[in-house]
C-alpha positions as a LaTeX table, in Angstrom:
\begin{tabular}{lrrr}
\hline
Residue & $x$ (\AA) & $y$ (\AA) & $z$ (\AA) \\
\hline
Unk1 & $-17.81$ & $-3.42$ & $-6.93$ \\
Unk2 & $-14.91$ & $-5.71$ & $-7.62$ \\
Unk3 & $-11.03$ & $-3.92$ & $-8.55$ \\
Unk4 & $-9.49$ & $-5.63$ & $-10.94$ \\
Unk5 & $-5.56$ & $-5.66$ & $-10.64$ \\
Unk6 & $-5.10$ & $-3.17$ & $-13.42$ \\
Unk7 & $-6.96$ & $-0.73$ & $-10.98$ \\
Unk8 & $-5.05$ & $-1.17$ & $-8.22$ \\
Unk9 & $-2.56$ & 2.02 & $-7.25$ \\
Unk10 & 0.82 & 1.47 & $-8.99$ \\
Unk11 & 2.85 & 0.74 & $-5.91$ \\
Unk12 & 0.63 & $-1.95$ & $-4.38$ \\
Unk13 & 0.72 & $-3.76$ & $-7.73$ \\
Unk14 & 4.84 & $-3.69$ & $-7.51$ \\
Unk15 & 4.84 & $-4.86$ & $-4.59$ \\
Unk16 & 2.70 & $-8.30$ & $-5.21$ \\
Unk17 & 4.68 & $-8.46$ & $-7.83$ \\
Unk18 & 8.13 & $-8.83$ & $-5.98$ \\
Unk19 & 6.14 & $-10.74$ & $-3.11$ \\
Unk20 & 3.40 & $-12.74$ & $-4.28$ \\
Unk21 & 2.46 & $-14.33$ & $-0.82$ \\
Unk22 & 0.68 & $-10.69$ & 0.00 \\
Unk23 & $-3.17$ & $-10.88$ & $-0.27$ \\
Unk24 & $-5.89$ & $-8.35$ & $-0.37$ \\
Unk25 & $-5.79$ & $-8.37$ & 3.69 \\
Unk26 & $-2.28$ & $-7.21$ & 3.35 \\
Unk27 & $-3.17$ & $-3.84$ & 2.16 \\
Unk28 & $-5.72$ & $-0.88$ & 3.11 \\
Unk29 & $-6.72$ & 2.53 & 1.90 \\
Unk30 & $-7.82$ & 5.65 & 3.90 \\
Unk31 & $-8.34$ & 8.47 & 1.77 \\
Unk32 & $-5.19$ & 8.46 & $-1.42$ \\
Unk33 & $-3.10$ & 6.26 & 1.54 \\
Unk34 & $-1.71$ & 2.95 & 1.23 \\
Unk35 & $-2.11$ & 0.73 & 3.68 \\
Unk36 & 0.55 & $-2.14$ & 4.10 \\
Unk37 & 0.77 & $-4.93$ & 6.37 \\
Unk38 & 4.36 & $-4.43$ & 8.12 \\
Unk39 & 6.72 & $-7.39$ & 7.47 \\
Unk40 & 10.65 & $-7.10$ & 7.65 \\
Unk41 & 11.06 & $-7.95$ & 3.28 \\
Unk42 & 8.22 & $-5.19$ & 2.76 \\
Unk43 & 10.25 & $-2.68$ & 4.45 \\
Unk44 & 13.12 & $-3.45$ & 2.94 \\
Unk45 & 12.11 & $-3.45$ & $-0.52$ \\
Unk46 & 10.37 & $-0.11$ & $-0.09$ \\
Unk47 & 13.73 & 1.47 & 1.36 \\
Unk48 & 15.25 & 0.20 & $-1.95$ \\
Unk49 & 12.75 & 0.78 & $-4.48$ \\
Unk50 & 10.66 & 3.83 & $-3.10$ \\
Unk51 & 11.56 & 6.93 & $-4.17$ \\
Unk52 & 9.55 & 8.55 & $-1.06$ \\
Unk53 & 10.43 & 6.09 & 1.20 \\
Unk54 & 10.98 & 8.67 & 3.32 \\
Unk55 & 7.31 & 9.66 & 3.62 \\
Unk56 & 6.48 & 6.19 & 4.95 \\
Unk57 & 4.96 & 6.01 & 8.70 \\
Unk58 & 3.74 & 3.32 & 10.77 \\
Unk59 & 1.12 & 2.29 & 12.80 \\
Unk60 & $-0.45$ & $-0.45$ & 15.41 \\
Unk61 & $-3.80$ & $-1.40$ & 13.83 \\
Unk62 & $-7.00$ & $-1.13$ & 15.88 \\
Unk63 & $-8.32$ & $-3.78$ & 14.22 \\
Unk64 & $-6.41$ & $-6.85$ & 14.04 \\
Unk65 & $-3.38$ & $-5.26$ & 16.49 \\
Unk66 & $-0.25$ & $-5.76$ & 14.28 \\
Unk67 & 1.66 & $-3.03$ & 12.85 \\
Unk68 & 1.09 & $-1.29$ & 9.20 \\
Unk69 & 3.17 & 0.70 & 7.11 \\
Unk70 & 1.21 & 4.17 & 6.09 \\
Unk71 & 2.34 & 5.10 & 2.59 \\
Unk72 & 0.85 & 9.01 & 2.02 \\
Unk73 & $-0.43$ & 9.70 & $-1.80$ \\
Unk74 & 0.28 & 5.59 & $-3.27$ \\
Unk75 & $-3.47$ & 4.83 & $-2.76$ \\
Unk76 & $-6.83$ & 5.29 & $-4.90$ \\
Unk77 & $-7.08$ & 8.94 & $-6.27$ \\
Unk78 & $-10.81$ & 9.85 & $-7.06$ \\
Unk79 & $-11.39$ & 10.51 & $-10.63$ \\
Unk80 & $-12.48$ & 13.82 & $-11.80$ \\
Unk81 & $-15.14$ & 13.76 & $-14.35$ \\
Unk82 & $-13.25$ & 16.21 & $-16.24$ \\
Unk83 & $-10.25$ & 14.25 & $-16.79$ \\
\hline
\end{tabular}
């Protein structure tokens, strides 16, 4: 199953918006998490822009050993059926 851009969580679309450069690798999910790859323009922009910037963590990846930003409740959010 493909996401199209519309799907994408709000924040994640800003921020390819303001930096066009970031691909799909740049970003992960775990749970309603966003995942973003750190970079010193990323962090600034979310200092600036994000109202919970203050929320934000980060991390060393496992995987590919560079550091992430953690952004709590800006990923997916499972659909109810009811709604």
């Amino acid at each position: 199953m493909t996401t199209t851009e519309t799907e994408k969580p709000e924040l994640e679309r800003q921020l390819r918006e303001a930096f066009p450069d970031l691909t799909d690798d740049d970003f992960g999910y775990h749970a309603t998490d966003l995942y973003v790859r750190w970079s010193a323009p990323v962090r600034e922009w979310l200092r600036k822009n994000y109202r919970w910037n203050s929320n934000i963590t980060g991390f060393t990846s496992q995987l590919d050993g560079k550091p992430w930003l953690d952004i709590p409740f800006a990923g997916y959010w499972p659909k109810h059926p009811k709604h």
